[in-house]
N, C-alpha and C positions, 0 to 999 in steps of 0.2 A: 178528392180525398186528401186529409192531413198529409199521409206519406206517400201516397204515388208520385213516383219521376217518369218522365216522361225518356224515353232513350233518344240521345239526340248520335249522330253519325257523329266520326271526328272529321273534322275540317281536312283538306289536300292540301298536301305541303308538293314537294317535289316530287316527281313521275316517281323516281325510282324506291322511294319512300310510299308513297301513294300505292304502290306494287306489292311492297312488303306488309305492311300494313292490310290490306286487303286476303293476302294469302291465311292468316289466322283467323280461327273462326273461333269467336268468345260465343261459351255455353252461360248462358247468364240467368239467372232465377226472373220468375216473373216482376213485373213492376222496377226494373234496376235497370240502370241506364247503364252506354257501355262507356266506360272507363277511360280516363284522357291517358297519351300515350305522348310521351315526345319525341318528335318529330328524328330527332337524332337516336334514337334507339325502340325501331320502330318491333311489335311482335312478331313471332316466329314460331312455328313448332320448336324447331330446332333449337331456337337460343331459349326456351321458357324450360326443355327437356335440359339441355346444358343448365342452365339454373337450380333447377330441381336438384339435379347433384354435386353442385357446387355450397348450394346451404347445407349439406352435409357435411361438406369437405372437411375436415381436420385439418390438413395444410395451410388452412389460410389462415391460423394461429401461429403466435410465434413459436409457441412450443410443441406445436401437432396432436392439441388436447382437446381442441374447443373449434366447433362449428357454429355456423349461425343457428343450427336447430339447438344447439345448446341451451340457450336462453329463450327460445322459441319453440318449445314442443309441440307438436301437433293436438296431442292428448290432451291439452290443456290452452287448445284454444291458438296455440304460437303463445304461452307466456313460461316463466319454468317456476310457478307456485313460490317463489321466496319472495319475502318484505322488501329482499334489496339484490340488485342482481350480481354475479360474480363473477368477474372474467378467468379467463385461460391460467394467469400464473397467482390465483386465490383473491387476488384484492378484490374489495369489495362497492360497489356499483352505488354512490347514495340514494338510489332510485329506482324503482321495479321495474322491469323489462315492458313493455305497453304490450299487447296483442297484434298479431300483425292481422286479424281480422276484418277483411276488406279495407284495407291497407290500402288501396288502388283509388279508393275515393276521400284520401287522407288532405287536407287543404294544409297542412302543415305535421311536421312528425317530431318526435321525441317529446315529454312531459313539460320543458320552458323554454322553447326557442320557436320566435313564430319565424326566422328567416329561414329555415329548411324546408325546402315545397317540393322535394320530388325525394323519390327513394334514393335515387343515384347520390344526391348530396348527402342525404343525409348518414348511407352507409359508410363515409370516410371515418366518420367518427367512432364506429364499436371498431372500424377496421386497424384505425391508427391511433386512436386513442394510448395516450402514456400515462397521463395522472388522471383518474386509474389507467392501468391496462383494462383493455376488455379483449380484445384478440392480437392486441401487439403488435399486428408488423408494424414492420421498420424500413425506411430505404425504399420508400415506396412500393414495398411488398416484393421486392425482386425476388426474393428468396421463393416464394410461394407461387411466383410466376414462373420461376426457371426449374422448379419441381415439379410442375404441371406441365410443361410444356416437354419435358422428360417422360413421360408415357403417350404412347400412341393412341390410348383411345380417345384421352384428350383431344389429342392435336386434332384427330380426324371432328370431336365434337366440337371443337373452337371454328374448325374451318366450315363444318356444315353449319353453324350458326351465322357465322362472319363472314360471308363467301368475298371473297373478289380481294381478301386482305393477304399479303405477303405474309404478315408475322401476329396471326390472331387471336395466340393466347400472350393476353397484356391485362393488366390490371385493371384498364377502361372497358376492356370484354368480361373480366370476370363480375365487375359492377354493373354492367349493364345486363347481365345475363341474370343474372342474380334477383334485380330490378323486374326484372319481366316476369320469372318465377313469381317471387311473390304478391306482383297483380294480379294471379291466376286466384288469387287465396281470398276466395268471395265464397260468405254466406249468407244464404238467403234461403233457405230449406228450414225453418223450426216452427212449431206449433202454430206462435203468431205469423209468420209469413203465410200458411195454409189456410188458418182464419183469413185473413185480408186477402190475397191474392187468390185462394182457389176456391175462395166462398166456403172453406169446410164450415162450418159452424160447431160440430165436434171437435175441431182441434182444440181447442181450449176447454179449460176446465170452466165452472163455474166460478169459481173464486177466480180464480186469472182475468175472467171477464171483466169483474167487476175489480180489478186490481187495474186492466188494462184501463178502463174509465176513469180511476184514480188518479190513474197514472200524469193522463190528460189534462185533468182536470185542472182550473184556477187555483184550487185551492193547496193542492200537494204541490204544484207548479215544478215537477221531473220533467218536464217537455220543455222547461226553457231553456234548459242545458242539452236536454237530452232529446233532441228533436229529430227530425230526418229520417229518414232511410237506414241508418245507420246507427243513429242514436246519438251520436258525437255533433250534433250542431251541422254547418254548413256543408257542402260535399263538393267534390272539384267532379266533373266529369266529361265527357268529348263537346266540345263546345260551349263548355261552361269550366273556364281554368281558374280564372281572375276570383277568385273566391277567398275573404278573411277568414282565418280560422279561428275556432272558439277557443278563448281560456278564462278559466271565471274562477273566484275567490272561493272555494269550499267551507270558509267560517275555521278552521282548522287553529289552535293554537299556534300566535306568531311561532313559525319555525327557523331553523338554520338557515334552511334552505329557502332560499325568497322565490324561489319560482320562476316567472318571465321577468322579473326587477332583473335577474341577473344579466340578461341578454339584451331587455330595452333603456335600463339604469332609470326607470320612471317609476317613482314609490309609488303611484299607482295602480302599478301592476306587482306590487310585493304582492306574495300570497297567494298569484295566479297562476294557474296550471291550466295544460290543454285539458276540453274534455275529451272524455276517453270513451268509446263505443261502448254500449253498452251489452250489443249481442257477445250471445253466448257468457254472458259475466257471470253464473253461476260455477263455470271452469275454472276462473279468469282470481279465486284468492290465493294471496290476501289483498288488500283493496287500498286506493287512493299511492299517491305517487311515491309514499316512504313503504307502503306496505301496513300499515299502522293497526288497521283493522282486519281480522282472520273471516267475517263471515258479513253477510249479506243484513243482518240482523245487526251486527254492529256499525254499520252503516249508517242504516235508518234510526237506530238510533242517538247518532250522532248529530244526525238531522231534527230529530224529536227534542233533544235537547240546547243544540246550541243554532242550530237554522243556517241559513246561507246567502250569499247576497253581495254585492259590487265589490266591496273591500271587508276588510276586518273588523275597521272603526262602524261601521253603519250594516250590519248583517243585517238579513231578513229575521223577522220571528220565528219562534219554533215552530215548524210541523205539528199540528194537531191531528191526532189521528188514534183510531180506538183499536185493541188489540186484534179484534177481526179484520179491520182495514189495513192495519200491518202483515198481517199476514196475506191478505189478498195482493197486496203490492207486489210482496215474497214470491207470491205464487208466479205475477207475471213476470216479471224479472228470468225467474226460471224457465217462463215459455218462450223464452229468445235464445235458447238453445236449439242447436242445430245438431241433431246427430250425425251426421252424414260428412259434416264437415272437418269431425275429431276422428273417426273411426278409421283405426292404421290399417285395416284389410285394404282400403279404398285405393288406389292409385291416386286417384285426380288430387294434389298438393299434396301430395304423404311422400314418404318415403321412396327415393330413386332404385 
């Protein structure tokens, strides 16, 4: 089938990593491989539970305002509904927070930089970030390190995460815990998963049906961006790491902001952006990486009108497409919704 993956085991690194590693047990939806893990911050109950409540934390801002669920709300998928996102002391983000939506099978993270490939790297930046702020520390977060490490339930949840470390609440524990959390944060529960995976054939509507076949389809060509398991293009997963990630030219009027130009300096890649999952994107406005568009509807037809394609200079043609196969696309879009996956009563990635 188009999206089945196959689950492949993660490869043995060191006994005692081999050990740790083994002791967690991934609840995974059908059809979804388990999730590459590196080898120096292998999972745990205990560090994924320490995680959980460290995206919470307020302390790890400079000003004790702003958590990582800040700009990541559950409710809305891990994204916080603005055009542009806003860190801790007001400044403002040129670029939408992305979803951390199976986050875990990410081959590269944040909207124009393909060298970030694992969560751990790429958290230094809303961590430390100056121009803008987004959570401020400073000083390599000592402050936030010597304030956690100042209550006791901490230390006891640093140590049961960390065992065998003298001094386990450190900034590399709080990122790596953090890390593990949110590869917990997999969906694969929504209407089209039930279709495909559990054979329902109820789970989809009929327009969705025939939205999902559009979808596919040569001619609407949403699958050449939005392909995968995922919908984002390529997927990193245990045994399968070595993976390019997607960033493709959206047709978008030349902006400000050049996209991957700015991080590979190849005009090239002006204009390109990661793709971005597209589960659960009915949560997930406003849309594209400034925010630009409020609805799902203005999307497409931005695609109807101006098309999409390698670069700016040489776009694909418009979308052709009749007002009942716009809606039927609409439809499916919305059946990549997971309820199960937003709803705060749940324990499993909600709320500590």
């Amino acid at each position: 089938m188009w999206l089945l993956a196959c689950c492949v085991s993660a490869r043995t690194g060191a006994a005692d990593v081999a050990v740790a590693a083994a002791a967690y047990t991934w609840r995974l939806p059908p059809g979804f491989p388990t999730p590459a893990v590196p080898a120096e911050n292998p999972m745990s109950d205990a560090k994924v539970e320490l995680g959980r409540r460290l995206f919470y934390e307020t302390r790890l801002s400079i000003n004790g305002r702003y958590a990582c669920a800040s700009c990541h709300r559950r409710e809305l998928a891990y994204t916080d509904g603005r055009a542009h996102a806003v860190g801790t002391t007001g400044q403002r983000v040129k670029r939408s927070a992305m979803s951390l939506t199976n986050v875990a099978y990410n081959a590269a993270f944040t909207w124009g930089d393909s060298r970030l490939r694992s969560l751990e790297a790429q958290m230094h930046q809303p961590l430390f970030n100056q121009h803008p702020v987004e959570m401020g520390l400073r000083r390599g977060g000592a402050a936030a390190v010597a304030a956690l490490a100042g209550l006791t339930d901490y230390r006891e949840q640093f140590a049961a995460a960390f065992p065998g470390d003298p001094a386990p609440v450190s900034m590399a524990h709080i990122i790596a815990a953090i890390a593990a959390f949110e590869r917990t944060l997999i969906s694969g529960r929504s209407p089209f998963d039930r279709y495909v995976f559990d054979d329902d054939h109820a789970a989809l509507s009929d327009s969705a049906k025939r939205g999902m076949a559009l979808f596919y389809s040569a001619r609407a060509g949403c699958a050449r961006c939005h392909s995968g398991i995922n919908f984002a293009g390529p997927i990193v997963y245990a045994g399968h790491e070595h993976v390019a990630p997607l960033f493709a030219d959206t047709g978008l009027d030349a902006p400000a902001d050049r996209g991957l130009m700015q991080a590979s300096h190849r005009a090239a890649d002006a204009g390109k952006f990661r793709v971005p999952t597209l589960r659960n994107v009915a949560l997930t406005a406003p849309y594209m990486h400034d925010g630009r568009f409020a609805t799902l509807e203005a999307v497409l037809d931005h695609y109807l009108r101006r098309g999409h394609g390698e670069s700016q200079n040489a776009p694909r043609p418009p979308l052709r497409l009749s007002e009942a196969e716009q809606a039927d696309l609409i439809a499916f879009l919305g059946a990549l919704t997971d309820p199960s996956f937003v709803d705060l009563r749940h324990t499993g990635g909600g709320l500590p």
